[in-house]
N, C-alpha and C positions, 0 to 999 in steps of 0.2 A: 567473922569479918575482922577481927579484931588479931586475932592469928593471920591472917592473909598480911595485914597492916605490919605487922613486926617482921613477920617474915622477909617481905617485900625491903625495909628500912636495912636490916639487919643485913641481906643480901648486896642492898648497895653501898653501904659502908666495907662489905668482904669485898666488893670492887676497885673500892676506893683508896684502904691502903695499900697493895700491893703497888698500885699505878703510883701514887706519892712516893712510895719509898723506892722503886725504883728512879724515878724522874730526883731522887734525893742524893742518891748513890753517885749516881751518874755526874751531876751538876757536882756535888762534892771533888769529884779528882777531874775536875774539867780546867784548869788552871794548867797555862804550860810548867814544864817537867826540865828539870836541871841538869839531869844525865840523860835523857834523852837524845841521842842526837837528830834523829828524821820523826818528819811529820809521818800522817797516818797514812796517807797516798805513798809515801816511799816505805813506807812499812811494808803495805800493801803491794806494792810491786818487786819488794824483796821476798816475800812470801811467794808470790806466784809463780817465779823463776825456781827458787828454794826446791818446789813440790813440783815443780814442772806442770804449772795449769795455766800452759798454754795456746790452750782457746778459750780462756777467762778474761773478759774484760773490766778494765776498774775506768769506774765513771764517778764524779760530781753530784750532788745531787743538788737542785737549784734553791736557794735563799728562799722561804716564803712555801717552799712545796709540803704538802702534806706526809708525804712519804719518809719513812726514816731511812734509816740505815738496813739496808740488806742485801740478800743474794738473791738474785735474779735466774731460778733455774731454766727457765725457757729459752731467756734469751744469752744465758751464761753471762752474768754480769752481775760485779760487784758492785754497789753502792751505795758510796759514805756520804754523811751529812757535811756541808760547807765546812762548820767547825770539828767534825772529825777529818778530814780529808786534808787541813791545814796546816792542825794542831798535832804537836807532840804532845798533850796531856797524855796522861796513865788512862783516860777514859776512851780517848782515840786510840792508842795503840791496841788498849783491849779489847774495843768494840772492835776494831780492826780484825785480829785477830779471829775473835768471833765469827765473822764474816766468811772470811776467809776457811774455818773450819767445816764452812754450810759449801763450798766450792769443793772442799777433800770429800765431805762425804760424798757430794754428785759426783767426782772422781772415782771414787772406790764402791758406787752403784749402790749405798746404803739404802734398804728398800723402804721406813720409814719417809724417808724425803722423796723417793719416787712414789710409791703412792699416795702423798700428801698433794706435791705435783700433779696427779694426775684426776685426784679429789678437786684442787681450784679450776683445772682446766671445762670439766665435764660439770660444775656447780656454774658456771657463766652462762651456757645455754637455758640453764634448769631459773637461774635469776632474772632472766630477759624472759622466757615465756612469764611468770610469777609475775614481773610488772607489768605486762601486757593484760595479765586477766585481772591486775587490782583496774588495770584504768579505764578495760571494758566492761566491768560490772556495773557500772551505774547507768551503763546505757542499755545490757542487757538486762537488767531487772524489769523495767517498764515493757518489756518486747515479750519475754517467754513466760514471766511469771512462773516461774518452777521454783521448787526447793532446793534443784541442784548447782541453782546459782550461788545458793549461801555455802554449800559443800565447795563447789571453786572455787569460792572467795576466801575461805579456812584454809584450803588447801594451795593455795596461791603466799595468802601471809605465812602460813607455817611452813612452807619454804624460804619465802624471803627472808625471815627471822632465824629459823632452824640451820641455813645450811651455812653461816656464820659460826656458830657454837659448836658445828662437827669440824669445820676444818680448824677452828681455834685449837679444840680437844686434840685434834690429831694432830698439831705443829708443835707442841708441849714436850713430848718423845726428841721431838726432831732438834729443840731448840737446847732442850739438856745434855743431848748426846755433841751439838757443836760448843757448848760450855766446857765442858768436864772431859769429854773423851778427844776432842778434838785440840780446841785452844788454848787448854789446861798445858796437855803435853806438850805442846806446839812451844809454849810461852815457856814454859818449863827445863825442856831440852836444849833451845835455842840458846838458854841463860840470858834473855833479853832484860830481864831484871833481877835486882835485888831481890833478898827475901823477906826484906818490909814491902817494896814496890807488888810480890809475888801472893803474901795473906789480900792486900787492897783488891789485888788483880781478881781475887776468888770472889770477892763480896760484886767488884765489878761484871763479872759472867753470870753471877745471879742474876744481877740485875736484868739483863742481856735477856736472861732465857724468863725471866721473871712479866717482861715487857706483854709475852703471851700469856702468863697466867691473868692480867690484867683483862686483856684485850677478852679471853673464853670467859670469864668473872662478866664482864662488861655487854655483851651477845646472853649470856647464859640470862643476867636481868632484865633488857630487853624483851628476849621472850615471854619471860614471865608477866612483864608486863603488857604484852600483845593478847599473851592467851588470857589474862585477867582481865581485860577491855574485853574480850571478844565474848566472854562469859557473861558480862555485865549485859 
């Protein structure tokens, strides 16, 4: 028991920093920018034209919304946070950037991002049956009295739980290849910075692709903490 206990701690603190230090990094070059001249929306719109993407749209993303900063592959669309969308910080341009690297690869058919795409689309049906049989189980338990109730109700949460921590896993690939191979070069070639602006911008794409190793950290505990109830 006592190993399960550490285990368990041990695991949510490997959660806990990656999420701080990113949310550190970030907030760190969030300050407007001296040689900057455009915010991250005209960044963003110089990029699009740049790469020719378009049928990409860049949208807002509303004050107060839970959603961050991302690419939109379904409905091809970019979108920035209020304060990145306004701001010329170094963290908006990068994020920016960023962004915009997850639209090249949906351009250039990168198969990573298409089957990740195509992992959230077919995991929404699989999460709607999974809350239907957690909310019908307490009414079928008293009606059939079988064991295979308890087997669908395992199998209902270990979906709910589980198909988070697979698509987290799979968007990792996705998110380092728009860091590094994507908006690295992008930001690089362009000469949109200095090369003090250019070492920050690196630590900034970690962050970036970091944001997901938090979020699989984060799913991955959860379970663990589902399947340790469930055991108990």
């Amino acid at each position: 028991m006592g190993f399960i206990i550490i285990g368990v701690v041990l695991l949510a603190i490997i959660s806990f920093v990656p999420q701080w230090w990113t949310q550190w990094i970030l907030k760190k070059h969030s300050q407007p920018h001296p040689n900057l001249p455009g915010s991250g929306a005209e960044f963003a719109e110089h990029l699009l034209k740049k790469y020719h993407l378009n049928d990409v749209r860049l949208e807002e993303i509303a004050q107060g919304s839970a959603t961050g900063d991302h690419y939109d592959p379904i409905d091809k669309v970019v979108r920035l946070s209020s304060a990145n969308y306004h701001s010329n910080s170094l963290t908006a341009i990068v994020t920016t950037a960023h962004e915009i690297g997850h639209a090249i690869q949906h351009q250039q058919q990168y198969e990573p991002l298409l089957t990740r795409t195509e992992m959230v689309e077919r995991s929404l049906w699989l999460q709607k049956f999974s809350g239907m049989a957690l909310l019908a189980t307490p009414i079928l338990i008293p009606l059939l009295h079988t064991p295979m109730i308890g087997l669908i109700t395992f199998g209902a949460g270990f979906i709910a739980m589980g198909i988070p921590v697979l698509i987290h896993l799979s968007t990792l690939p996705v998110e380092l290849d728009a860091s590094y191979k994507r908006a690295l070069p992008l930001l690089e070639q362009g000469a949109y910075l200095d090369k003090k602006d250019m070492r920050r911008a690196r630590h900034i794409l970690t962050a970036c692709a970091f944001t997901y190793v938090s979020a699989s950290l984060a799913s991955l505990f959860n379970l663990w903490r589902w399947f340790s109830g469930w055991r108990r």
